[in-house]
N, C-alpha and C positions, 0 to 999 in steps of 0.2 A: 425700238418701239415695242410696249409691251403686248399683247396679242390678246383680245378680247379673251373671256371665256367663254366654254358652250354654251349656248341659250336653246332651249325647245328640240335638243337631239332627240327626246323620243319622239316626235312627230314624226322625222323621218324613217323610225326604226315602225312606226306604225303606218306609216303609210305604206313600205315594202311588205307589212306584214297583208294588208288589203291587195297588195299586188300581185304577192304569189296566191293568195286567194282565189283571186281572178283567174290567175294561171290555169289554176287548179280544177277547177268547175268543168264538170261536161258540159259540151256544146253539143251535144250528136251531130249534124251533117253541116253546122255552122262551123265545125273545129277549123276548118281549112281559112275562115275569116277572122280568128279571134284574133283580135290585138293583142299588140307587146306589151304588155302591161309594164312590167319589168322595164324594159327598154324603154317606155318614157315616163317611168320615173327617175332610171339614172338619168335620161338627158333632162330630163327638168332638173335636180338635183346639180345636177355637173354646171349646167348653163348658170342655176340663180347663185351657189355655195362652193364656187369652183377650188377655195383654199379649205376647204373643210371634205368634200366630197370627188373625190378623184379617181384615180387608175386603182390603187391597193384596195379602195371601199368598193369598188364596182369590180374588181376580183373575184372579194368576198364574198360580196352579194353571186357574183356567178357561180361562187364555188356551191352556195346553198341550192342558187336556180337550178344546179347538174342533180343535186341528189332530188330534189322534185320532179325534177322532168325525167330522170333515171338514164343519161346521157353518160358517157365517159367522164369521169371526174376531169377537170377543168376545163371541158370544151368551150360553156357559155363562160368558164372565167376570162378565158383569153380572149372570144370574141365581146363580151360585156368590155374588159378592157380598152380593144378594140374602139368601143365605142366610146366609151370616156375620154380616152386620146384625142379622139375627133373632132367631140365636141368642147373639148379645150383647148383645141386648134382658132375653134370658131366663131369661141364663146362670146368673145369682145364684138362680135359681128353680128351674131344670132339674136344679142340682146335686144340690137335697136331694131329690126328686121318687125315688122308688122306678123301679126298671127298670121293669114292666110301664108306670108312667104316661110315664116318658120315649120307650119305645117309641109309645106313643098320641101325644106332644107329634112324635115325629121321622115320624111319617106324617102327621101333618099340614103338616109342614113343608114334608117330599118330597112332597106330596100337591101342593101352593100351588106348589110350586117347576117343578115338570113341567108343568103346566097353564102357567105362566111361557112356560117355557121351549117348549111349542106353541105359545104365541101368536107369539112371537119366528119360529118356525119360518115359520109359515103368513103371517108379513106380512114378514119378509125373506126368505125362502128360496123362497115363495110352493108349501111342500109342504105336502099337506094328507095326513093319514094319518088310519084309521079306529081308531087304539091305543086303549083306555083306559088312561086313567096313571096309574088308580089300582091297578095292577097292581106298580110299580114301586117305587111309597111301600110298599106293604103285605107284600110280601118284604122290604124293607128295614126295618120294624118287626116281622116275626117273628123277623128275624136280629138288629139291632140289640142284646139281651143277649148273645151270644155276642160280637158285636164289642166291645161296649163292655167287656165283660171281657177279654178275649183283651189289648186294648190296655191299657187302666189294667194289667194284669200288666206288660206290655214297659214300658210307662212307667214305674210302678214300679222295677222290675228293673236297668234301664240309668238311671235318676234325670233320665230328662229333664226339665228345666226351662228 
């Protein structure tokens, strides 16, 4: 069977670009609440285009998230992997899952994913920080319906596949 061709790839390439935007921004005493932005664009991405968007493109993307965030080169790759793994573990499952349980299913994700991604910190980086990271996951799962809408419309709209 012959394999579509790419349809609306720079939408995705634009909407990581609005991600790490977000990443980006100071929060002053909010930082400890910012959403993954990042993290739920690959699980939106992973969940809708799972034969287009996977484990090497959520590498990728981590490998650019480390030199933003200024982290050890490929920590967020391996844990963004990580995360891509997962959610192509689940994806067949997560699809039909109503929003409020997907939001529950993507804070737990980012919940596991953050706690990762400290460990990684605190034995390569050797920084130890007092965050809780369940702060991160759980803005990211009250926001997660509006995102996941906002998007499936642009995908939609522009026909990316």
């Amino acid at each position: 069977m012959k394999q579509k061709p790419p349809h609306g790839l720079w939408l995705i390439i634009i909407t990581f670009f609005v991600g790490f935007f977000l990443a980006a921004i100071p929060m002053g005493r909010f930082e400890i609440a910012r959403p993954d932005w990042v993290g739920m664009l690959i699980i939106f991405w992973v969940l809708v285009l799972p034969e287009r968007f996977g484990i090497f493109v959520s590498f990728g993307v981590g490998i650019l998230f480390d030199t933003l965030a200024g982290t050890t080169l490929g920590l967020y790759a391996f844990v963004y992997s990580g995360l891509a793994y997962t959610v192509l573990l689940l994806h067949a499952r997560l699809r039909m899952y109503p929003l409020g349980q997907q939001a529950m299913v993507v804070f737990l994700i980012l919940g596991v994913t953050h706690i990762v991604a400290q460990w990684l910190k605190v034995w390569l980086m050797s920084v130890v920080s007092g965050e809780l990271h369940i702060w991160p996951a759980l803005t990211s799962a009250v926001v997660w319906p509006w995102v996941y809408g906002l998007l499936r419309t642009l995908q939609i709209k522009f026909r990316v596949q």
